[in-house]
N, C-alpha and C positions, 0 to 999 in steps of 0.2 A: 504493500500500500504506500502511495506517496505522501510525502511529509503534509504535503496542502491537504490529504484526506483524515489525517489527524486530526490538527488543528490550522486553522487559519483565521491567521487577527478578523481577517476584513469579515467572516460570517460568523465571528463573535462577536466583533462591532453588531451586527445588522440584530444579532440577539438581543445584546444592552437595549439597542434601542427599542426594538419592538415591544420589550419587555418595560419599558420605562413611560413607551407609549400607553400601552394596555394600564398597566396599574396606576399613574400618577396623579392622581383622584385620589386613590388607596393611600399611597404614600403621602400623599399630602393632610388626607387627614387624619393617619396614623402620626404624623409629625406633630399635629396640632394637637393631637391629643398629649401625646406624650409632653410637649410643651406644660399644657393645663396641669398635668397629674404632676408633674415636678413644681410647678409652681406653687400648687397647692397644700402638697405633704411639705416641700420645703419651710413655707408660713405657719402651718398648724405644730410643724415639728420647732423650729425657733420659739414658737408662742409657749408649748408646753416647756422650753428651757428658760421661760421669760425673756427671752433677746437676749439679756447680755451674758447669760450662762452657754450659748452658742460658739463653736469652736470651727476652725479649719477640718479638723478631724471629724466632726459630727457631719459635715457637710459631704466626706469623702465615704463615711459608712453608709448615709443616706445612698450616695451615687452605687456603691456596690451591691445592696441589697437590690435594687431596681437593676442594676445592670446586668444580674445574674439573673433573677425571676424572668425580666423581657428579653433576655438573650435566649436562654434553655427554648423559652414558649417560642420565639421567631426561628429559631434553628428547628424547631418540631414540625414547622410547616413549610420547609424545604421540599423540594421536585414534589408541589400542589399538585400537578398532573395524575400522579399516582392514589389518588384515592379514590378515583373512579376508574372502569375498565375503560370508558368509552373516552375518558381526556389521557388517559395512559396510552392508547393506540394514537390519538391526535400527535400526542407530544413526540414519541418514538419515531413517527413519518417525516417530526421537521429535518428540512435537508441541513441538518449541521449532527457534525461527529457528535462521538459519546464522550471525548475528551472536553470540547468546549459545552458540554451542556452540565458534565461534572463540575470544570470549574466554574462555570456560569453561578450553578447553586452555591458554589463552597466561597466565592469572590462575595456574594452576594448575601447572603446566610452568615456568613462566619465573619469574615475579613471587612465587610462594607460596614456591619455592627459593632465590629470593635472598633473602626477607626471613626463613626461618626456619631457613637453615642456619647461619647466623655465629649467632643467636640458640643454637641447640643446640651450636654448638662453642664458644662460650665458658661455658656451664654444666657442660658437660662438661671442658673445656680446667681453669675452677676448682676443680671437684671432684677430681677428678684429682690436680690440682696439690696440696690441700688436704692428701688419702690420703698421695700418696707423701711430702708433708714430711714429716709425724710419721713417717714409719716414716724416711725419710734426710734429715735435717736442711742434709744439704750442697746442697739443691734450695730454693737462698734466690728465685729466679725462678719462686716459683710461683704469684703473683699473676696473672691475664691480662687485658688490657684492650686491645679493638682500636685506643683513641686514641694509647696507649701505646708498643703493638710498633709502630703504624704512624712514628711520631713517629722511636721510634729505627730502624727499616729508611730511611727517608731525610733521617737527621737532615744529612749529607752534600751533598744534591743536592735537595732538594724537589722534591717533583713536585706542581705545581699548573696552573692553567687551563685552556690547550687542549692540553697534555700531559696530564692529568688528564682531561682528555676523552676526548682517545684513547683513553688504557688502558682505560676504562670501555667504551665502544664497541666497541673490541674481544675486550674479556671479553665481550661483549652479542651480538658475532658468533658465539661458539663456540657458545654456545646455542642463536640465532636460527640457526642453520645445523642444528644440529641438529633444530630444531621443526621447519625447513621441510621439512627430509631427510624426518621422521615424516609428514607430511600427503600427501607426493609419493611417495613408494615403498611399497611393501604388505612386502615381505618384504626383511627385513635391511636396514632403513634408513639404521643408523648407517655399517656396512659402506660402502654404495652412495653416500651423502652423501659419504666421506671419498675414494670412490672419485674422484666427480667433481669436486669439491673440488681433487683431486690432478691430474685433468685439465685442468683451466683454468689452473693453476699453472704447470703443464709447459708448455701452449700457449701460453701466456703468454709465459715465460720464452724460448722456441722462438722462436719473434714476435721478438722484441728482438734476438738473438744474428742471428736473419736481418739482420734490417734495420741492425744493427753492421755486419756485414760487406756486405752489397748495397751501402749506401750510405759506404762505408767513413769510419763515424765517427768514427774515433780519428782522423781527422785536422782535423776539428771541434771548435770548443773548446763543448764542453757542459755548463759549471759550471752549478750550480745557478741560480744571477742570470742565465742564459738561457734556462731550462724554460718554458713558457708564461709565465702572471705572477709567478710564483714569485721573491722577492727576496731572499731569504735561509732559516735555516734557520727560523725562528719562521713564516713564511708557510709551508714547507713543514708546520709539523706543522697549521696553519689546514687546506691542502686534505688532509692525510690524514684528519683528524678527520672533515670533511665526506663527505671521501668513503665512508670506513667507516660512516656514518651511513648515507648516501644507501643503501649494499649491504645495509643492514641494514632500512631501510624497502620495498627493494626485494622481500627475503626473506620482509619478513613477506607483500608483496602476493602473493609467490608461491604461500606458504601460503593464503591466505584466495580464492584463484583454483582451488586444488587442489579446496577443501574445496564452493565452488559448481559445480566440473566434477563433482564424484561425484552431484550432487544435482540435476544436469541429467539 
């Protein structure tokens, strides 16, 4: 197959746009909501700290809790085509690869959300901020800047390198579990995602408490400095990182195996 039948910008281009043609209605007034919903928790949440008990950091928890809840739920309704049989043969016939319709969803789902929700919460976070000082001067914290709240949430404990990897990774799972939920399931995917999710957990969990007891391991000394090559905690957080990596490259193959199964 030729490189052009892979992928080619110019009928990914024609995607973007079609795609931005079709929903920009949607998206607009998805924006506008999400506009209201931050403006709104943001005031009622300052009010219940009285304004001036308000922090850079309370500002930056606000942004994550919302940034995780509407990430997971928008990553769940990735490749929309798939929840019916009849827009799942529509979408399968558009004359563009299965490469640029993967990244189409994963550009647009994953990467478009990360990069322009902090963008839209801190416009709104300082406007916001702006409004309610003049009217209550006692909201001297209403400048917002993510270098900022981040600096004082761990001015304390720093969180940097392969800590800092982690967390990111693992934010990067909550989504990428959700993309793949949406690619693999047709109907109620986030549902069905969290369902199994919650299966392997348990199995998981089940597994270990077996084999505690089968091989009765409390009478084994199994500190850390004896788990495979694990030598302490700084290597432990090396193979969590990898490893959460590895689940998350694994997810996406799973997604992008769903998306050539429908097209076989």
């Amino acid at each position: 197959m030729e490189s052009g039948n892979i992928f080619s910008l110019q009928r990914f281009m024609l995607l973007l746009e079609q795609s931005f043609t079709i929903n920009k209605k949607h998206l607009g007034v998805t924006i506008t909501a999400l506009t209201g919903i931050f403006f709104i928790i943001l005031g009622l949440s300052q009010s219940a700290a009285h304004f001036q008990g308000w922090t850079q950091s309370n500002s930056l928890i606000t942004f994550e809790l919302f940034f995780f809840s509407f990430g997971i739920v928008y990553a769940s309704f990735a490749f929309p085509a798939f929840r019916t049989k009849e827009k799942t043969m529509s979408y399968l016939m558009l004359p563009v690869s299965a490469l640029e319709k993967f990244t189409f969803e994963f550009l647009t789902r994953i990467v478009a959300f990360i990069l322009f929700m902090p963008l839209l919460f801190w416009v709104v976070a300082n406007l916001e901020g702006f409004i309610v000082h003049h009217f209550v001067p006692e909201l001297v914290n209403y400048k917002f800047s993510f270098f900022t709240a981040w600096a004082e949430l761990n001015n304390h404990n720093p969180v940097k390198g392969w800590t800092l990897f982690g967390y990111i990774q693992t934010a990067l799972f909550a989504f990428i579990a959700a993309f793949t939920g949406a690619s693999h399931f047709s109907r109620a995917p986030l549902m069905k995602t969290i369902a199994t999710f919650s299966i392997i957990q348990v199995t998981g969990i089940l597994f270990i408490y077996i084999l505690y007891k089968v091989l009765n391991l409390k009478e084994v000394d199994y500190s850390i400095n004896h788990i495979l090559f694990i030598r302490g905690k700084d290597y432990a957080v090396v193979f969590y990182s990898l490893f959460v990596l590895a689940v998350n490259l694994s997810l996406l193959s799973i997604a992008w195996f769903s998306l050539k199964e429908k097209e076989a």
